[in-house]
C-alpha positions as a printed NumPy array, in Angstrom:
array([[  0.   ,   0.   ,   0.   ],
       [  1.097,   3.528,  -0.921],
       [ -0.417,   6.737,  -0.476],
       [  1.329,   9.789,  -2.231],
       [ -0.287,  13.202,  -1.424],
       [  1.898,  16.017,  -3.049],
       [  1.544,  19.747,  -1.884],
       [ -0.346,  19.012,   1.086],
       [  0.18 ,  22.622,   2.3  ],
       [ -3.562,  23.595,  -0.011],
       [ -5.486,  21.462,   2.814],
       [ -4.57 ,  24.281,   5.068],
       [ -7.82 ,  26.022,   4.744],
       [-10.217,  23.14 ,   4.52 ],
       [-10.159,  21.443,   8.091],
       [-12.854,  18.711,   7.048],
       [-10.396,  17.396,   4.385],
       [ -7.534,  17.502,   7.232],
       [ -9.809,  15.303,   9.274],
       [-10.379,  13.027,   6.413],
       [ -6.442,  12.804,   6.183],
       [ -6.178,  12.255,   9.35 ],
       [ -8.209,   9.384,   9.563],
       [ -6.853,   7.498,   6.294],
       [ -3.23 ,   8.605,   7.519],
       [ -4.017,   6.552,  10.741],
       [ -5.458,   3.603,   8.833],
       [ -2.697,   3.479,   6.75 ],
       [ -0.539,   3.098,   9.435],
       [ -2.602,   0.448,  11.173],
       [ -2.039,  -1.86 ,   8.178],
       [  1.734,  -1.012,   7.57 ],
       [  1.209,   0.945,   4.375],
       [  3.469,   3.486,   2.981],
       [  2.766,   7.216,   2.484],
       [  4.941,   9.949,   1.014],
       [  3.329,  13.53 ,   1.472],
       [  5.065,  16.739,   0.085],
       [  4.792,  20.207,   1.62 ],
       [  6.465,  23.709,   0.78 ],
       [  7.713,  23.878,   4.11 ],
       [  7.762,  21.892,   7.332],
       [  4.093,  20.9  ,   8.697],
       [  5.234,  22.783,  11.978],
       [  5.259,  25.564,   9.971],
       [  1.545,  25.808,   8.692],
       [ -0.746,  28.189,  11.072],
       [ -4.024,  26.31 ,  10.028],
       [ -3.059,  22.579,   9.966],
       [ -4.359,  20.966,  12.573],
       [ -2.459,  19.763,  15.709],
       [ -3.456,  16.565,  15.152],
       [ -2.685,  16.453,  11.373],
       [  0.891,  18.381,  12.149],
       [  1.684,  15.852,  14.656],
       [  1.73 ,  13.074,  12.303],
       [  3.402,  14.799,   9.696],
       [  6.215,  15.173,  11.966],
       [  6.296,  12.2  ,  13.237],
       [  7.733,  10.822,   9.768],
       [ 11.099,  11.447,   7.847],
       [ 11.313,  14.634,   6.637],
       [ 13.697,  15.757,   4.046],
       [ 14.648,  19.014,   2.6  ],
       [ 14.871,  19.162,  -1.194],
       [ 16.852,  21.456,  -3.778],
       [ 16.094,  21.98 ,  -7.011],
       [ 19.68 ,  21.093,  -9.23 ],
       [ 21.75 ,  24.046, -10.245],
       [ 21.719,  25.13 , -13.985],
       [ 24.637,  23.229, -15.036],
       [ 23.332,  19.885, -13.192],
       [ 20.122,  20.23 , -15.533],
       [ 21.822,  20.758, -18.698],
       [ 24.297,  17.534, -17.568],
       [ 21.154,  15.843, -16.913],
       [ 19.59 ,  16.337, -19.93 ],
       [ 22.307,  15.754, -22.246],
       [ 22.607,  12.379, -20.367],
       [ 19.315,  11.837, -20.939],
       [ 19.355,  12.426, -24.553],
       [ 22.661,  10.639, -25.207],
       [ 20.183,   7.73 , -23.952]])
């Protein structure tokens, strides 16, 4: 089982879909299942996600990501197109 959710940060303003989150987020986790959620910033962060919803955000791996520089793009694309 996998659950991907990217840009999680737009559920900021709708608390009924946080609850619904909430609740698949802890039956997910009941059966072992996977889940990979993406934010702009950390969950901690947010001003109107709920506590609950925060705390298990946080309670997860969280890693900070950076875009590639300029000259790693055009290396990457080249090698993609040599391919």
């Amino acid at each position: 089982d996998l659950l991907v959710l990217e840009d999680a940060g737009r559920l900021a303003a709708k608390p009924p879909a946080q609850w619904e989150l909430i609740h698949t987020l802890d039956a997910l986790a009941q059966r072992g299942a996977y889940v990979v959620v993406t934010l702009d910033a950390a969950p901690q962060t947010f001003d109107t996600l709920l506590p609950a919803l925060v705390g298990r955000l946080a309670e997860g791996s969280m890693f900070g990501l950076v875009p590639p520089s300029s000259s790693s793009r055009l290396t990457i694309l080249a090698e993609l197109a040599r391919e």
